[in-house]
Structures are given as structure tokens and as C-alpha cells.
TIVEXDREN-280477 format. One record per atom (N, C-alpha, C, CB): atom name; x, y, z; residue in three letters. Coordinates in Angstrom, 2 decimals. Glycine has a CB too. Layout:
N
r at=CA, u=X, v=Y, w=Z, aa=ALA
...
This chain:
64
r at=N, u=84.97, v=52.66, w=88.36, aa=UNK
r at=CA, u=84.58, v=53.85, w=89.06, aa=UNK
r at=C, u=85.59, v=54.13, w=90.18, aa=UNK
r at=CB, u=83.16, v=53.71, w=89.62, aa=UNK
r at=N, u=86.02, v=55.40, w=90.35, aa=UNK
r at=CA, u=86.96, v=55.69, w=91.15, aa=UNK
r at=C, u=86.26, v=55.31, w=92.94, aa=UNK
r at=CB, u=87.40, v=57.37, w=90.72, aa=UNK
r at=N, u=86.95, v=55.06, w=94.15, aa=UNK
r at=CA, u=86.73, v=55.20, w=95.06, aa=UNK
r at=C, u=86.39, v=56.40, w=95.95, aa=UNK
r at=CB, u=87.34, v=54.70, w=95.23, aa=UNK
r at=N, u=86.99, v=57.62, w=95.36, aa=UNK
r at=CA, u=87.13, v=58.66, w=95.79, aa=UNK
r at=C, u=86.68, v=59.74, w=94.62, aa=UNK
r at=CB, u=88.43, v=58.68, w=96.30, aa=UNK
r at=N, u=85.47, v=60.79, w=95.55, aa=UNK
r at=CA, u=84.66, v=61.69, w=94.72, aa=UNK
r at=C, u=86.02, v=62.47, w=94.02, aa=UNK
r at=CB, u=83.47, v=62.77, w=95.70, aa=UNK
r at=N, u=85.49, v=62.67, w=93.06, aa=UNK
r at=CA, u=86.44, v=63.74, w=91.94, aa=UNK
r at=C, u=86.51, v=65.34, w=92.81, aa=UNK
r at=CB, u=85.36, v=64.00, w=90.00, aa=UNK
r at=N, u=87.70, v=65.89, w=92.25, aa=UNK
r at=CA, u=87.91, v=67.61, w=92.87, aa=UNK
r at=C, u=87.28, v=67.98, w=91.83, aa=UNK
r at=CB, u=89.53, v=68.49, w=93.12, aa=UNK
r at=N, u=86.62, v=69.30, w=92.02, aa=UNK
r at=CA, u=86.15, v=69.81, w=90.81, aa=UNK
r at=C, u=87.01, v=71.57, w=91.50, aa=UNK
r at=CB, u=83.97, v=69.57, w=90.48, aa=UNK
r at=N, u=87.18, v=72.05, w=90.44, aa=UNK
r at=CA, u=87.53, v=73.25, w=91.19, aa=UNK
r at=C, u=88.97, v=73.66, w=91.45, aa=UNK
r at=CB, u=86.96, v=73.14, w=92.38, aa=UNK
r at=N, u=88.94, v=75.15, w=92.01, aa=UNK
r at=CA, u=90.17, v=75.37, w=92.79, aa=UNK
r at=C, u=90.56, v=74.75, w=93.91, aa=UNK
r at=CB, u=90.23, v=76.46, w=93.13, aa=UNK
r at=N, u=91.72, v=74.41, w=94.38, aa=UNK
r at=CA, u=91.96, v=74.45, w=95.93, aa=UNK
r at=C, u=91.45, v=75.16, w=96.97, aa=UNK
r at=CB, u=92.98, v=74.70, w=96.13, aa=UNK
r at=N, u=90.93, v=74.76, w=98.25, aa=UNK
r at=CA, u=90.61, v=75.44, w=98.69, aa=UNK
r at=C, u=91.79, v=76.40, w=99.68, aa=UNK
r at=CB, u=89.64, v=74.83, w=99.04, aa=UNK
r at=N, u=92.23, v=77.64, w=99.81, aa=UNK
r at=CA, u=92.73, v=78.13, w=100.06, aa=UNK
r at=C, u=92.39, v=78.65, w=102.34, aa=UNK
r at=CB, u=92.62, v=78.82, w=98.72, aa=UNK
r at=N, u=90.96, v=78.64, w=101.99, aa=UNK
r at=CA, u=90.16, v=79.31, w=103.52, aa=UNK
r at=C, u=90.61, v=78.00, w=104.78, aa=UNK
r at=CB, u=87.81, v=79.40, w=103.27, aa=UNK
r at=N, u=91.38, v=77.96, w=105.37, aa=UNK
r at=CA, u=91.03, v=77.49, w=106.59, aa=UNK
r at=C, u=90.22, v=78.20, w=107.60, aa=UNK
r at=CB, u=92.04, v=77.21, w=107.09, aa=UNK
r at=N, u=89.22, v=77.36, w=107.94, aa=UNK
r at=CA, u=88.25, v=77.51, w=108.74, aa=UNK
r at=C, u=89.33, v=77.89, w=110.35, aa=UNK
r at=CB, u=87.14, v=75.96, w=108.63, aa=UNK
r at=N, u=90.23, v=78.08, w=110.53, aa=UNK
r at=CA, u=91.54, v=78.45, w=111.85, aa=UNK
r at=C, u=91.94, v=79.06, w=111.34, aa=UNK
r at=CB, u=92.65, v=77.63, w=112.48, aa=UNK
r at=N, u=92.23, v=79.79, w=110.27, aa=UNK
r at=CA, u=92.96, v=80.91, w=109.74, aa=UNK
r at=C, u=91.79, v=82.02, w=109.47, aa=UNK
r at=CB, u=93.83, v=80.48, w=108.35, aa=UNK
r at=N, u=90.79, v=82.25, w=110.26, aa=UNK
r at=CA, u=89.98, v=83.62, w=109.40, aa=UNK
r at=C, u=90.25, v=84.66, w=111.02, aa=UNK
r at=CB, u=87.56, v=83.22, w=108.74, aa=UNK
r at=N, u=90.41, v=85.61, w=109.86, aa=UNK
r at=CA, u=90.49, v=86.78, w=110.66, aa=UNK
r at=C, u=89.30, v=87.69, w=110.09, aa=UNK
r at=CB, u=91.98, v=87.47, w=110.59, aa=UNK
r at=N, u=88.50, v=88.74, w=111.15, aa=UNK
r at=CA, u=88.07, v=89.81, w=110.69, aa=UNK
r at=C, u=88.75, v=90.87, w=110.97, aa=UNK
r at=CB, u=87.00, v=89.96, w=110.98, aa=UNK
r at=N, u=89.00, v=92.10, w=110.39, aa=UNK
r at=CA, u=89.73, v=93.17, w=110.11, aa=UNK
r at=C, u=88.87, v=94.53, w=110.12, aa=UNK
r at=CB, u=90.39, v=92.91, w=108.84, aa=UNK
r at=N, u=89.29, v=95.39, w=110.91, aa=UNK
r at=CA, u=88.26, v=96.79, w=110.70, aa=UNK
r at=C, u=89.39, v=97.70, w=110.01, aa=UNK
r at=CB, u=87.53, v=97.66, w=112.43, aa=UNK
r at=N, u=89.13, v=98.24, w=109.44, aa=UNK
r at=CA, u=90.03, v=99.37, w=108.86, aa=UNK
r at=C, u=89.15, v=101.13, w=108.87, aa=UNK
r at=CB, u=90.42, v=98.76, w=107.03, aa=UNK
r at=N, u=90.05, v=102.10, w=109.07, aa=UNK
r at=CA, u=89.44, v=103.38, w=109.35, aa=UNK
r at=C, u=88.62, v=103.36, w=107.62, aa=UNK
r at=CB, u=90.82, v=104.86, w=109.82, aa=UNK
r at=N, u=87.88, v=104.35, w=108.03, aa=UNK
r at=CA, u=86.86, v=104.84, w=107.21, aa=UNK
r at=C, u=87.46, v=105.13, w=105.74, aa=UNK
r at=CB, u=86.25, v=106.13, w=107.89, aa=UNK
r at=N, u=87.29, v=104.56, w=104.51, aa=UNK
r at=CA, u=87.69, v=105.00, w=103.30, aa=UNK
r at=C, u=88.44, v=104.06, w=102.98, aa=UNK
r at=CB, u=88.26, v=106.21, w=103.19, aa=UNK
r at=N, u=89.18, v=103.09, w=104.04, aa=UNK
r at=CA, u=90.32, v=102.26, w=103.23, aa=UNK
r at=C, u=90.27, v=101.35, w=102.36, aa=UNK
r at=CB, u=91.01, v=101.70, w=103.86, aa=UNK
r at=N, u=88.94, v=100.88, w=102.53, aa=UNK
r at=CA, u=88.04, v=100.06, w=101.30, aa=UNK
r at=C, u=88.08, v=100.40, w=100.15, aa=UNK
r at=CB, u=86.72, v=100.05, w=101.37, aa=UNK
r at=N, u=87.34, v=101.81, w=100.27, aa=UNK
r at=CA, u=87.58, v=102.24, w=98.96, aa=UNK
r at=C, u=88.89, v=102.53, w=98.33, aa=UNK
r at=CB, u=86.94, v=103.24, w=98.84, aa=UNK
r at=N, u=89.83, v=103.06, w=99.16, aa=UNK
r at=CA, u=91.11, v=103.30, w=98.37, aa=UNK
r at=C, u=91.78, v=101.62, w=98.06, aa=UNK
r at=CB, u=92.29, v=104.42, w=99.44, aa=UNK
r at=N, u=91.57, v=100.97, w=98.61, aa=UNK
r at=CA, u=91.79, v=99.37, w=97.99, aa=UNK
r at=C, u=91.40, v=99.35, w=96.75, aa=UNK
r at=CB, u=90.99, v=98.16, w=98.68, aa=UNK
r at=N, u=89.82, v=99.40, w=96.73, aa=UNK
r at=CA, u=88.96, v=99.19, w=95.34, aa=UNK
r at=C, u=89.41, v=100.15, w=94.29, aa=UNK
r at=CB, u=87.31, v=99.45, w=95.55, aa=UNK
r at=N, u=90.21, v=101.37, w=94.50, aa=UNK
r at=CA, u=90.71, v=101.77, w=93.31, aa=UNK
r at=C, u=91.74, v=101.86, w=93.29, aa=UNK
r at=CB, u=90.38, v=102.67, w=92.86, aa=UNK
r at=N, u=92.72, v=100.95, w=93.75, aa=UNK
r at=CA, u=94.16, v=100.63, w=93.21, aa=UNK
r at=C, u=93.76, v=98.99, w=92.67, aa=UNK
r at=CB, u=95.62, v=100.76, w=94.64, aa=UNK
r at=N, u=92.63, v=98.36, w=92.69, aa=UNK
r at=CA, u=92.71, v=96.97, w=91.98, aa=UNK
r at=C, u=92.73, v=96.57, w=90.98, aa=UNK
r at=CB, u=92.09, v=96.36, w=92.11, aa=UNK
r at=N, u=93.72, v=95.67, w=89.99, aa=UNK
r at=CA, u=93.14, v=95.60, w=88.54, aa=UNK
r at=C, u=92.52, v=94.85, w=87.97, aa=UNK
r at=CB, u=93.75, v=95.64, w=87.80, aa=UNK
r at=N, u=92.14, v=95.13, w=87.37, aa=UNK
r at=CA, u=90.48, v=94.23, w=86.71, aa=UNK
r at=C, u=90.13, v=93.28, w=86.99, aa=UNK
r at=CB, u=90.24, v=93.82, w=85.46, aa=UNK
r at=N, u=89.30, v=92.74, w=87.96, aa=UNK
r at=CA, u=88.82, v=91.35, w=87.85, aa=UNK
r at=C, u=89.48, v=90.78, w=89.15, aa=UNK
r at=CB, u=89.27, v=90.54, w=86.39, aa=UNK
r at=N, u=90.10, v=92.07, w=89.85, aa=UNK
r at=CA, u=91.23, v=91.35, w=91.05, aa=UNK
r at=C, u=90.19, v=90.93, w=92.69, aa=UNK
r at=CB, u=92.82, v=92.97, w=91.57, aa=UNK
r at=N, u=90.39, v=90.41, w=92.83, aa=UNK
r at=CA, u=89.82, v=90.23, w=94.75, aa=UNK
r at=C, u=90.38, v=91.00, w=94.87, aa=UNK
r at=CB, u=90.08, v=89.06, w=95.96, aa=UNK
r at=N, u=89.52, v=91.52, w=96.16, aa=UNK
r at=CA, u=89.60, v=92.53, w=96.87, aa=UNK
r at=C, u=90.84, v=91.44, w=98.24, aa=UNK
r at=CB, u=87.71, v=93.23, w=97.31, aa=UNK
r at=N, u=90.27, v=90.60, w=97.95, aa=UNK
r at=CA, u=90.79, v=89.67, w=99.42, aa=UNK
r at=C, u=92.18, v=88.93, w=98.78, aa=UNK
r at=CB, u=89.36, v=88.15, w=100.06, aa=UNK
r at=N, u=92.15, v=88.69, w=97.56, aa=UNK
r at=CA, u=93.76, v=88.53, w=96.68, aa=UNK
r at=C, u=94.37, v=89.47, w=97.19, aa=UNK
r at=CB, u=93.91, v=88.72, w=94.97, aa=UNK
r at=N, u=94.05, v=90.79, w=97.23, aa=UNK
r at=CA, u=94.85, v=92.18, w=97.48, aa=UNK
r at=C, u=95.57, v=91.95, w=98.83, aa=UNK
r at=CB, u=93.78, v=93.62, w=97.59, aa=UNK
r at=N, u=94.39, v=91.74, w=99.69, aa=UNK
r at=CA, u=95.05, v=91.73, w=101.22, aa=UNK
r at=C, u=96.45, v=90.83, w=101.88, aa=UNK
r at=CB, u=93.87, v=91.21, w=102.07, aa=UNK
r at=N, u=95.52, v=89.41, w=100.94, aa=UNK
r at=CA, u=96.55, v=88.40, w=101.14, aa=UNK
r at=C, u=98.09, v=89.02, w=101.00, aa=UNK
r at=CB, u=96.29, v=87.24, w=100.05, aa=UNK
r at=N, u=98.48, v=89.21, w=99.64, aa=UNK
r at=CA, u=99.22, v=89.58, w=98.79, aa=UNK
r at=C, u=100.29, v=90.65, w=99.96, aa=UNK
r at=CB, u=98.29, v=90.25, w=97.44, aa=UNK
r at=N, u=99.53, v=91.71, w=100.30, aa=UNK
r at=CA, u=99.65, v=92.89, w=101.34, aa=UNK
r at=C, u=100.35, v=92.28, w=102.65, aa=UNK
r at=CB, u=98.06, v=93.56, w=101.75, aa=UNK
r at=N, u=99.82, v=91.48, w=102.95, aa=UNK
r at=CA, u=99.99, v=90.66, w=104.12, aa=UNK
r at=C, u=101.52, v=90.02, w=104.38, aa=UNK
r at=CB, u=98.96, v=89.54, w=103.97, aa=UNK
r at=N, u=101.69, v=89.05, w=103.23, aa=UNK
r at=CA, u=102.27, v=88.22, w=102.79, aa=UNK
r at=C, u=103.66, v=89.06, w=102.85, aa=UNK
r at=CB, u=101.66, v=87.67, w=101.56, aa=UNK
r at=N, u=103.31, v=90.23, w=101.68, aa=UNK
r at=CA, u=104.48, v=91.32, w=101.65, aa=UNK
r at=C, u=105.33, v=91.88, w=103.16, aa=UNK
r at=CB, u=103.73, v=92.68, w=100.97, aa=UNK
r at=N, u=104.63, v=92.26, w=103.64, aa=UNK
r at=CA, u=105.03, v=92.84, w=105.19, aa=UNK
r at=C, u=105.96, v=91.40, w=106.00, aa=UNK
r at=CB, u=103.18, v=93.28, w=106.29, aa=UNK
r at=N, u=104.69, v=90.68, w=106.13, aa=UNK
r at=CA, u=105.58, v=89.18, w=106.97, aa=UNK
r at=C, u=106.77, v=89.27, w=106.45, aa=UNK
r at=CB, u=105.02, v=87.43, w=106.63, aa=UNK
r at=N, u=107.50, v=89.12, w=105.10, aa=UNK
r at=CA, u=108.60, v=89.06, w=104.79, aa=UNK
r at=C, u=109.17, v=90.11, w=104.96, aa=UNK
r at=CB, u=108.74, v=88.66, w=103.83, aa=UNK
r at=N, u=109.02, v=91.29, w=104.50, aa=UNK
r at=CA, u=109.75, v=92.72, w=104.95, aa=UNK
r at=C, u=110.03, v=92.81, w=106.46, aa=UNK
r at=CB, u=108.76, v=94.06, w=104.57, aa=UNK
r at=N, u=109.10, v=92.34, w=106.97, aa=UNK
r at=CA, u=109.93, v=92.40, w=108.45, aa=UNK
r at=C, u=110.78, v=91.30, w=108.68, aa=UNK
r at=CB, u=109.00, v=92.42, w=109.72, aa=UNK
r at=N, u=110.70, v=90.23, w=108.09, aa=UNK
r at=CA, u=111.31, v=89.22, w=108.88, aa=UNK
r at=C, u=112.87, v=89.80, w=107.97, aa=UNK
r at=CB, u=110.56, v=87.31, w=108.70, aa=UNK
r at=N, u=112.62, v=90.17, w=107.26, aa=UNK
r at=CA, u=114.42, v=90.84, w=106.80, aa=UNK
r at=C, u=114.84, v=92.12, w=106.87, aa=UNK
r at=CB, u=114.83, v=90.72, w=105.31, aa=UNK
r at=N, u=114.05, v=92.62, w=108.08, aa=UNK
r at=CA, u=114.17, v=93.64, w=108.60, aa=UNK
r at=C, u=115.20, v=93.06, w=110.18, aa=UNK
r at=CB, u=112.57, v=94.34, w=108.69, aa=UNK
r at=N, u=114.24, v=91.78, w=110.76, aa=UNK
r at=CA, u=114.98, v=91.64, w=111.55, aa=UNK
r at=C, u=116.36, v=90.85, w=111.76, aa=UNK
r at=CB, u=114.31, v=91.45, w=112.12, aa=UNK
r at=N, u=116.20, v=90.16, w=110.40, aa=UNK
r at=CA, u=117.69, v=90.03, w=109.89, aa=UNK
r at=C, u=119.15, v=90.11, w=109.64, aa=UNK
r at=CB, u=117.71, v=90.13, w=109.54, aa=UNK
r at=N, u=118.76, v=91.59, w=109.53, aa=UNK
r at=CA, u=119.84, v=92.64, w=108.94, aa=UNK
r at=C, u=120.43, v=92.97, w=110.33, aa=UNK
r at=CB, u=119.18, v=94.14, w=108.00, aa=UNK
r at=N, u=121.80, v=93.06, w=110.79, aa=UNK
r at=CA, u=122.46, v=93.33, w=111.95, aa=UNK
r at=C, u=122.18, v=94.76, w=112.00, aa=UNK
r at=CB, u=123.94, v=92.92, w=112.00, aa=UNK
């Protein structure tokens, strides 16, 4: 028998120090929910969104 309980599952991705809440103006939800494709998180989306920018700027500030 192993010493250590088995993973079952995904990784967990959520640090409990990494949550943010976010307000966004009125509608932006929905225009999220219909650019998503099938089966996508809504919160995959953001990440993704997020992720994109951090890098666009950081080679924004790059560039002489």
C-alpha cells in the first residue's frame, strides 16, 4: 500500500493567494459567453485573456 493518498483528478490550478474578483460594465459577460466555443470556461477565457496582455505588454516594453 502506498504511503501517500493517490491524486485523482486534474491539477489544481486555484491558489487560494491568487483569486481575484473582477467587475466588468454591464453586458461583458454576455459578450464573453458568445464568443466561447463549446464546452469552453468562461474562466479558461479570462485566464487565456489575461495571460495574452501580460505578454503583449511586456514586449511592448521591450521594443526601444
Amino acid at each position: 500500500m502506498a504511503d501517500s493518498p493517490a491524486r485523482v483528478g486534474r491539477n489544481r490550478i486555484n491558489d487560494p493567494q491568487e483569486k481575484v474578483t473582477a467587475r466588468f460594465p454591464t453586458g461583458t459577460l454576455a459578450r464573453i459567453k458568445g464568443v466561447l466555443v463549446q464546452k469552453e470556461p468562461q474562466s479558461e477565457f479570462l485566464r487565456k485573456a489575461v495571460e495574452r496582455e501580460i505578454e503583449r505588454r511586456k514586449t511592448d516594453r521591450s521594443e526601444p
